[in-house]
Structure formats: C-alpha cells, structure tokens
C-alpha positions in Angstrom: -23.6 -6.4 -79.4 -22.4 -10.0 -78.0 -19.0 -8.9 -78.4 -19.6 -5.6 -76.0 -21.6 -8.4 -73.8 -18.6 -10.7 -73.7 -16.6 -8.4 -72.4 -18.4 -6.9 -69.9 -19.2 -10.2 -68.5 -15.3 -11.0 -68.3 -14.5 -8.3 -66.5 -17.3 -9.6 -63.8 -20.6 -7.9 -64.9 -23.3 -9.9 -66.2 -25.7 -8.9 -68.9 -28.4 -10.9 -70.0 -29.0 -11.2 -73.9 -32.9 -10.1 -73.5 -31.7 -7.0 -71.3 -29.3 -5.6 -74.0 -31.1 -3.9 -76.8 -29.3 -0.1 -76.4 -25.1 0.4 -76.4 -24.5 4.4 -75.4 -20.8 5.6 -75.1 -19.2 7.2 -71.8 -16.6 8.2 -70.2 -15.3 7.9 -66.8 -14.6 10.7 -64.6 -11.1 10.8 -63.8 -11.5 12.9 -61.5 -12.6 16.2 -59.8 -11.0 19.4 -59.7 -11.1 23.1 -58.2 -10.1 25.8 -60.4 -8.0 28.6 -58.2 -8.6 31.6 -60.3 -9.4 34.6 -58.1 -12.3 36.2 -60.2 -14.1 32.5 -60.9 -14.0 30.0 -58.3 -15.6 26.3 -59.6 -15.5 22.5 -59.4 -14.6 20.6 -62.7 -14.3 17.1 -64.0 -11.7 15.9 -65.8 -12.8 12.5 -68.0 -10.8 9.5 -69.2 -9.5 10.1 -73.0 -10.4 5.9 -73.6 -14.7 5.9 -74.6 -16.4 2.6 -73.2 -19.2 1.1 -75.2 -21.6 -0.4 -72.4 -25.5 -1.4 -72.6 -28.1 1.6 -71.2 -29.5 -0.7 -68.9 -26.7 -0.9 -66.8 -26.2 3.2 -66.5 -30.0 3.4 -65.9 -31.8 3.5 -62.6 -35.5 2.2 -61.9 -37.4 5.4 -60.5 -39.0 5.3 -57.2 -42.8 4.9 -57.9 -43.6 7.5 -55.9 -41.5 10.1 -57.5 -43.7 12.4 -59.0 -42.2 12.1 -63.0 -42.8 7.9 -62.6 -43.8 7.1 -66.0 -46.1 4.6 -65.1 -48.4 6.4 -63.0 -48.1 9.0 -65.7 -49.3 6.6 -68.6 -52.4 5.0 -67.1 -54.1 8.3 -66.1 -52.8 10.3 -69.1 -55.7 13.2 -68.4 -54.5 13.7 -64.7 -51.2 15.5 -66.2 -52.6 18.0 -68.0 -53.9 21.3 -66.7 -54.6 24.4 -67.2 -51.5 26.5 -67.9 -49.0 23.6 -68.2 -46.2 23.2 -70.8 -47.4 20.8 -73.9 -45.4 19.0 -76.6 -46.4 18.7 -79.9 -45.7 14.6 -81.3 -47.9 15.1 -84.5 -45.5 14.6 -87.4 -45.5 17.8 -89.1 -45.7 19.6 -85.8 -43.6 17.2 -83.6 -41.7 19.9 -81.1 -44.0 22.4 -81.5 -44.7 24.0 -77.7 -47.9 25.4 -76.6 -49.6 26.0 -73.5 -52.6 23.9 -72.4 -55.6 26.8 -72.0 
C-alpha cells in the first residue's frame, strides 16, 4: 500500500496514510471512437493496455446531500425509505440477496 502511495505522490498527487484503506485497478480511456458500419452506428472507448493500481478515494466523489440516494439521510431515518410496493434486499445470512417486495 505505501509503495502505490509513494508513487502516486511522486507523480504530484497526495494521499494521506489514514485516507488509503481500498486500491481498485483501472484503466484509462485512450480514447473515444465512432464505429461507421451502416446497419449499427455507436460511440466506443478504447482503454490503455497498462492497469494502474490507485486508492478508491481518489476515483470516488462526495454526493450532494441533497441528492435523493445520499446515504446519510438515508441511514438516520431508516423507516422513511420503505414503502409500500418498493424493491427490498434480503442481508440475513442464509437469505442475503433474496428480493421481495415490501407489502
């Protein structure tokens, strides 16, 4: 993990030791293409061959507390999210993915 940190940090980006705890592997869009074909028209990406190991915390973004999937607000009134009709989730270990409905 320091070693990932290290060089991060010498090619300019800093990353605190308490802010690492997750490396994820990516690749970087080399770039963007349009496929020609007559029948099937579509934007693609092509991606660097190279992976780079980097901490989560740098590819994730804090979400606007006012968006309505903000975990937060979702936490501390737990009831609030569950209503007739929705879409439950089953975290029980002999369940765990199991989907119902809420009735």
């Amino acid at each position: 993990m320091n070693r990932i940190r290290y060089k991060l940090e010498d090619r300019g980006i800093h990353c605190p030791p308490e802010s690492v705890n997750v490396l994820v592997s990516v690749y970087k869009v080399a770039d963007v293409r349009f496929n020609t074909d007559y029948d099937d028209q579509y934007f693609f990406k092509q991606y660097e061959d190279r992976e780079l190991v980097m901490p989560l915390s740098l590819m994730m973004r804090v979400r606007n507390r006012e968006h309505h999937l903000d975990m937060e607000t979702r936490i501390l009134a737990p009831n609030d999210e569950i209503r007739m009709g929705s879409q439950l989730v089953v975290c029980r270990v002999n369940a765990y993915g199991l989907l119902g409905t809420c009735e």
